[in-house]
C-alpha positions in Angstrom: 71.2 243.4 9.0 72.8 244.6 5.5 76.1 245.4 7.8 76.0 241.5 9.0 76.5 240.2 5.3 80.0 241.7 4.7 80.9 241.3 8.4 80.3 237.8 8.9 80.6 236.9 5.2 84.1 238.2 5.0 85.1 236.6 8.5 83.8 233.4 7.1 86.0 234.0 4.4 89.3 235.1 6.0 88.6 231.6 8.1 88.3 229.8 5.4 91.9 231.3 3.8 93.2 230.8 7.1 92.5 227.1 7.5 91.4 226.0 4.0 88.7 224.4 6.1 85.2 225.1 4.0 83.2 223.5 7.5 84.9 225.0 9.9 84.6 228.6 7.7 81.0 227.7 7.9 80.5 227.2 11.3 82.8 230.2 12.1 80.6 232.3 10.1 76.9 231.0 11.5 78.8 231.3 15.5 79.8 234.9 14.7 76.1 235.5 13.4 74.6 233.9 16.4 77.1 236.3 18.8 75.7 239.2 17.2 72.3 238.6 17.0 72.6 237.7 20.5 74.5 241.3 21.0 71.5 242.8 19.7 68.7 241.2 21.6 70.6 242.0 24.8 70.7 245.6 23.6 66.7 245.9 22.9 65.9 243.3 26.0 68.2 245.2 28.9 69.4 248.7 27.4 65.5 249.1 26.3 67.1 250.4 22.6 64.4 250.5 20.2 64.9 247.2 17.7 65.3 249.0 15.1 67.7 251.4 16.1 69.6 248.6 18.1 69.6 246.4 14.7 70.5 249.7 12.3 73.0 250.8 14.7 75.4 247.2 15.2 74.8 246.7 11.4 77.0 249.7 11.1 79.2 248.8 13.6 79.8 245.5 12.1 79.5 246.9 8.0 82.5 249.4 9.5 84.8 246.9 11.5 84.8 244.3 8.2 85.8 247.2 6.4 88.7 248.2 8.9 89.5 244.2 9.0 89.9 243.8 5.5 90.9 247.8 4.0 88.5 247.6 1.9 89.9 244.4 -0.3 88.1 241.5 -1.3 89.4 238.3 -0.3 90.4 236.0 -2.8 91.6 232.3 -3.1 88.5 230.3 -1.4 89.1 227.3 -2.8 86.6 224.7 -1.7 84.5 227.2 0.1 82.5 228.1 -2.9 81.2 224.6 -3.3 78.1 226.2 -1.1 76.6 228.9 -3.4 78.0 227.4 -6.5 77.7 223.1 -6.0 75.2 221.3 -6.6 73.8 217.4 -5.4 72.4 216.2 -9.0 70.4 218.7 -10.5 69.3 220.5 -7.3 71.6 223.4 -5.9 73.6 222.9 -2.5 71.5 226.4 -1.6 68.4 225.1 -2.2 69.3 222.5 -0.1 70.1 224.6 2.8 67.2 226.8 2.4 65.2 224.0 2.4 66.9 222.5 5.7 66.5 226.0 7.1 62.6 225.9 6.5 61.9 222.9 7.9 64.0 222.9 11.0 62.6 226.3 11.7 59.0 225.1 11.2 59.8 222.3 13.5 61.4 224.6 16.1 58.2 226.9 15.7 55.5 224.5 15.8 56.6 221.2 17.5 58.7 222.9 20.6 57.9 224.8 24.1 60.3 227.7 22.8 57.9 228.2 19.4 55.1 228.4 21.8 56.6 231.3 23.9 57.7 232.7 20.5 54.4 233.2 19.2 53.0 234.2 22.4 55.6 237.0 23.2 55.2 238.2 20.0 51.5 237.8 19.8 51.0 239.8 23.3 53.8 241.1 25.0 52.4 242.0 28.3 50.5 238.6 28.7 53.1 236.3 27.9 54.9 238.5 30.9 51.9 237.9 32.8 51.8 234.4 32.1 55.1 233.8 33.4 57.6 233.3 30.4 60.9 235.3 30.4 60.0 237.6 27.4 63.6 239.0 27.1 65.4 235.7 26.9 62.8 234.8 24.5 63.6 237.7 22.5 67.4 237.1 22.6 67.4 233.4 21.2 65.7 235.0 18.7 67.9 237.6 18.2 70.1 235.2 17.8 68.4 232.4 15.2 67.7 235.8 13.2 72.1 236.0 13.5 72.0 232.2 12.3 69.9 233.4 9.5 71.7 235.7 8.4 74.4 234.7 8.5 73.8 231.3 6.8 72.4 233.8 3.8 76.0 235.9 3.9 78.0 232.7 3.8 76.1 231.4 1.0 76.2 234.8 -1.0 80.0 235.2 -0.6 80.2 231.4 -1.4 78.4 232.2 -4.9 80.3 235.3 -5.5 83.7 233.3 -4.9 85.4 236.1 -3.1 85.0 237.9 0.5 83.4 241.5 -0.9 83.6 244.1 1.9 80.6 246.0 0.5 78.1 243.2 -0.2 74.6 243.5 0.5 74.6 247.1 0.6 70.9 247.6 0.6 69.3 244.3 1.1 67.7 245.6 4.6 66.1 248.9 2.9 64.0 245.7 0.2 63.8 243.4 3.2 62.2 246.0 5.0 59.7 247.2 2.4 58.7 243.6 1.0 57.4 242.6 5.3 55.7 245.8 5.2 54.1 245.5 2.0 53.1 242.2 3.0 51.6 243.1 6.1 54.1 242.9 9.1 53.8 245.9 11.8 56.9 247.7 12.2 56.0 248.1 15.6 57.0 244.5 16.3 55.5 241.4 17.1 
């Protein structure tokens, strides 16, 4: 998703000049993340795309409309916005914060809720959680979607820090994203 960081960072950004509105820049940036993770997961679940062609391929997409949306500019004069990579609560960063918040609401989606159930068993065994009855590709598409969130949370906050909407940001973040799950163990086959 290294074309999802300047796309929705940037779009979080141009709200945010728009409508000198940090929250509602935020929330634009984490709905637009959602959309196309949800894009995605429809493109895997009903065109049958493998995932990571699907994800490679609307990364470009998305890396190349930001840069047609913004000519290749940054985009300057945030104002309040960076007050989420940069601010801080006492001693403890507003990013921490949110990472933290992040961790245990997905732990709490994951282990306390039907849906983190399903999760782990359409991930765990495809075919039997079919067989079992759950609706594997809707399953896949929410999380398609939270992986959107995600994301998109993570460009928000890195455009935040930077102070300034960069076009080209996170070139490159998938290629060590990538390597560090496989070194640690996840199949690239899914699952």
């Amino acid at each position: 998703y290294d074309g999802l960081i300047p796309c929705v960072g940037c779009t979080a950004c141009m709200i945010m000049v728009a409508t000198q509105n940090k929250y509602l820049a935020l929330f634009g940036g984490l709905l637009m993340g959602g959309l196309i993770g949800y894009i995605v997961g429809t493109i895997v679940t009903r065109v049958k795309i493998p995932a990571f062609l699907a994800t490679l391929a609307v990364s470009q997409v998305a890396s190349g409309g930001i840069m047609i949306a913004t000519g290749g500019i940054k985009i300057n004069d945030l104002g309040d916005f960076t007050v989420f990579g940069k601010g801080s609560v006492g001693p403890v960063w507003i990013s921490v914060i949110l990472m933290f918040a992040a961790m245990i609401i997905c732990h709490i989606i994951l282990t306390k809720t039907s849906f983190g159930r399903k999760v782990f068993a359409v991930g765990g065994n495809y075919s039997a959680a079919v067989a079992s009855g759950i609706d594997a590709g809707r399953i896949i598409r929410r999380v398609y979607m939270i992986d959107g969130i995600a994301t998109a949370l993570a460009a928000v906050l890195l455009m935040s820090r930077l102070g300034s909407g960069q076009p080209s940001a996170g070139q490159g973040y998938a290629f060590d994203a990538i390597t560090g799950a496989v070194v640690g163990g996840c199949s690239i086959y899914g699952g």
